[in-house]
Each structure stands twice: as C-alpha cells, then as structure tokens.
C-alpha positions in Angstrom: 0.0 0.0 0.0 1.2 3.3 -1.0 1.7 6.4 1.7 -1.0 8.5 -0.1 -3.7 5.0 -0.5 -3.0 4.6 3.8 -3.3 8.5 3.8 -6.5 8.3 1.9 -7.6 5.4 4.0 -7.0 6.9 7.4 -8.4 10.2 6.4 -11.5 8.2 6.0 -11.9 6.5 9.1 -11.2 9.8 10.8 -13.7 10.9 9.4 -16.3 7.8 9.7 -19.7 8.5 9.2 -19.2 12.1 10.3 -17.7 12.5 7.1 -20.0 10.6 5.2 -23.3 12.2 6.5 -21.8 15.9 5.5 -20.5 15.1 2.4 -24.4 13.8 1.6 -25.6 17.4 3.4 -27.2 20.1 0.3 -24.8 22.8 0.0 -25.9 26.4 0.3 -26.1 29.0 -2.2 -27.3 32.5 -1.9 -25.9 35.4 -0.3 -22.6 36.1 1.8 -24.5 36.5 5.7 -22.0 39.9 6.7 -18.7 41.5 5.8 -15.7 38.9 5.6 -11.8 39.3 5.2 -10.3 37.3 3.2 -6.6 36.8 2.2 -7.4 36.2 -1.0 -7.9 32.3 -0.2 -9.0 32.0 3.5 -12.0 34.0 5.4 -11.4 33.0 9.0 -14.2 33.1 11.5 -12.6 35.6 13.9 -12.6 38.0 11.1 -9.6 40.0 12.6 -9.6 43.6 11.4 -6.1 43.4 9.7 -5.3 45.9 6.8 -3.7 43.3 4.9 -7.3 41.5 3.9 -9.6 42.4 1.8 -13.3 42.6 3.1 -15.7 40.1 0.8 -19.1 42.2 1.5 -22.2 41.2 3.2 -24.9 40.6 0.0 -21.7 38.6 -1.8 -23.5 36.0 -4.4 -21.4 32.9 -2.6 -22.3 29.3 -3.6 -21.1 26.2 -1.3 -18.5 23.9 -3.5 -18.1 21.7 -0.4 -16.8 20.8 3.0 -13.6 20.3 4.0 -12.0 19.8 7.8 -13.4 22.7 9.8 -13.8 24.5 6.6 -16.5 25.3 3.9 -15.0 25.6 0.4 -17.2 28.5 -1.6 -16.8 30.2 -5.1 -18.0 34.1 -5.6 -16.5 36.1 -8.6 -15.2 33.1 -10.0 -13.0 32.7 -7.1 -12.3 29.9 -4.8 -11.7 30.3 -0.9 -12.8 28.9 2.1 -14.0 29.8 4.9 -12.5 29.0 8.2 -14.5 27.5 11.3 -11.4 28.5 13.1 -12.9 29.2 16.7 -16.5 28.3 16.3 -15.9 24.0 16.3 -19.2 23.5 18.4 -21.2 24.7 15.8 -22.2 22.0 13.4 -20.7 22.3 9.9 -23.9 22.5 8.4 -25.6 25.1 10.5 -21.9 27.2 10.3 -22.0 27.0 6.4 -25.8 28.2 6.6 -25.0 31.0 9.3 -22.4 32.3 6.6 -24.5 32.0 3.5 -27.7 32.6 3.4 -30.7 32.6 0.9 -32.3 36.0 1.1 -29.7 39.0 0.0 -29.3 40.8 3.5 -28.6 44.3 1.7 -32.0 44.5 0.6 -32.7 45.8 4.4 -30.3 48.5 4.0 -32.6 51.3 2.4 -34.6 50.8 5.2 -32.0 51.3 8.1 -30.6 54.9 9.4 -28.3 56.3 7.6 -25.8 55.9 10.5 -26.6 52.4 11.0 -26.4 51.8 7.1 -22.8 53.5 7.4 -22.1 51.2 10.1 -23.0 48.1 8.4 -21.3 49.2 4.8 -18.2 50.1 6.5 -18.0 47.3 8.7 -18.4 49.2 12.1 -20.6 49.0 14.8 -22.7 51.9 16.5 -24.6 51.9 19.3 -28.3 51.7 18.3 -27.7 48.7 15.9 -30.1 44.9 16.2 -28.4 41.8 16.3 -28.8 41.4 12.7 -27.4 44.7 11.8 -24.7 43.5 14.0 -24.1 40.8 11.9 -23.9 42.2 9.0 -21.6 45.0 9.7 -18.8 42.8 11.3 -20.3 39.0 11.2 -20.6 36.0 14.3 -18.7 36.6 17.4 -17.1 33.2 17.7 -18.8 30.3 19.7 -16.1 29.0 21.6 -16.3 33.2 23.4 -20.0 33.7 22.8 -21.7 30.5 22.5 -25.3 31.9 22.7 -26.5 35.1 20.6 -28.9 35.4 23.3 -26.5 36.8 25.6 -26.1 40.8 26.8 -22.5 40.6 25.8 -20.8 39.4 22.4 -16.9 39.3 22.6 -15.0 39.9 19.3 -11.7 40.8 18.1 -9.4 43.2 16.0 -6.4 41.0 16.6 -5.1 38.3 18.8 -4.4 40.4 21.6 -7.2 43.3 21.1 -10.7 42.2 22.3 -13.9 44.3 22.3 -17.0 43.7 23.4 -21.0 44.4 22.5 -23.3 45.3 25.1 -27.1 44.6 24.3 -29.8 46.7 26.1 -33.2 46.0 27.1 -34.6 46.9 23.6 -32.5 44.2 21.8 -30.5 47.3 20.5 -26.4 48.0 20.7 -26.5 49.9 24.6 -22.3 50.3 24.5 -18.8 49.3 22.9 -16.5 48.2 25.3 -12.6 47.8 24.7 -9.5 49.5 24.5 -9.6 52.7 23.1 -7.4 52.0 19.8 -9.7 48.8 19.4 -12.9 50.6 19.7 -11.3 53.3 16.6 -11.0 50.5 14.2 -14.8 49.1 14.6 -17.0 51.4 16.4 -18.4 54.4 14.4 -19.3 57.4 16.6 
C-alpha cells in the first residue's frame, strides 16, 4: 500500500460516518451573511480587522463547493476560498456554512436602516443603536467557543489576537455600548 492510499484510508476512518453524512448534506447558495476578510484564499471566522485582507461584502452572491475539515469551500466572482471554522468548532458544519450564507440577500434591508446604521453596516463598524442582525452584518458572528449563545447581553469579538472588544445589548435588543481599549474601539466602532 502506497503512503498516499493509507493516507486516503485513514483520512477516512477519521472521518467515519461524520464525514459521510456531511459530504451527503445540500450545499448552500445564496448570499454572503456579513462582511468577511479574506486573504485572498482564506476567510477565518474571527474576522480579525487586519489591513492586509480584503473585506468580501455582506450581499456577496457565494455558492457552497463543499466541505472540508473545519472549513467550507465556496466560489463568488469566479474565485475559490474557504472559509474558516477556526474558533466556532461547536457549531455543526452545516448550520456554520448556513449561518455564513444565506438565501435572502441581506442588503436589501439596508434602504430601510438609518443612515448611520447603514454607514455602520457598509463600512464594517458598529454603532450603538444597531439589532443583532445589523450587528451581523456589519462585522459577522462573534465566535462560539467566546459567545456561545446570541442570546446573551454581551458578544466578545476581536481586531487581533491580543485586542478584544466587546458588544453590550440593552433592554430593547439594541447596541446599549462598545467596550474595549480605546485604539480597538477606533477601528470598529463608528461614533
């Protein structure tokens, strides 16, 4: 037996019927959930704000290619990438490709937002005043393995690995306050 037939082989059984039940799953097609970075082949769920990568915009036409370890393979613009369940691993494959694309274009709400939330969500920033969903858009999940329920009055995110902010939910389901350092809060939160 060749190394890449036992390579093949144990790739499989570490897979088992894991593997085999989401390789059988439909892929999704529609419409890219939020704003994304991407170095040109990788959109990582943490979405760091890092000048080097190029945000892929929420409303993106995206289709699902396929799955790979911890990873959902897409095309948009004729090109290939994949993006990254990096920090979000309790989250079910399928239910992380559909959280990231998703049928209904998303920028169809945005005539109907205020202008400042709009400019939040197109440049993706946060502002106090924003839903949950606007949230998303602007600046996508926080990771599960930080905020494992979107229920919660607090979602944690990051600019980098050392620069955490978080997003305070009021009573009214709306963004109440932007906490983190002040340099972290420059790069995402609009005023």
């Amino acid at each position: 037996m060749s190394f890449r037939t036992a390579l093949r082989a144990l790739f499989f059984v570490f897979l088992g019927a894991g593997g085999a039940t989401l390789r059988a799953q439909p892929l999704p097609e529609g419409f890219l959930c939020c704003n994304m970075r991407s170095d040109g082949s990788w959109i990582s769920d943490v979405n760091y704000v890092d000048s080097s990568k190029q945000i892929v915009p929420v409303g993106t036409p995206v289709k699902a290619t396929g799955y790979g370890r911890y990873r959902v393979f897409i095309e948009f613009d004729g090109k290939k990438q994949a993006i990254g369940n990096d920090y979000s691993r309790t989250v079910k494959m399928t239910e992380f490709a559909q959280r990231y694309i998703v049928p209904a274009d998303p920028t169809k709400a945005l005539p109907d937002m205020p202008r400042k939330v709009r400019e939040a969500v197109v440049s993706a920033r946060v502002t106090r005043g924003m839903t949950r969903a606007q949230v998303l858009m602007a600046v996508g999940y926080p990771i599960a393995s930080a905020t494992p329920d979107l229920d919660a009055p607090v979602w944690r995110y990051w600019t980098s690995r050392s620069a955490e902010y978080q997003v305070y939910w009021g009573a009214d389901g709306r963004v109440e306050s932007i906490f983190g350092a002040p340099a972290t809060r420059a790069l995402i939160e609009l005023e």
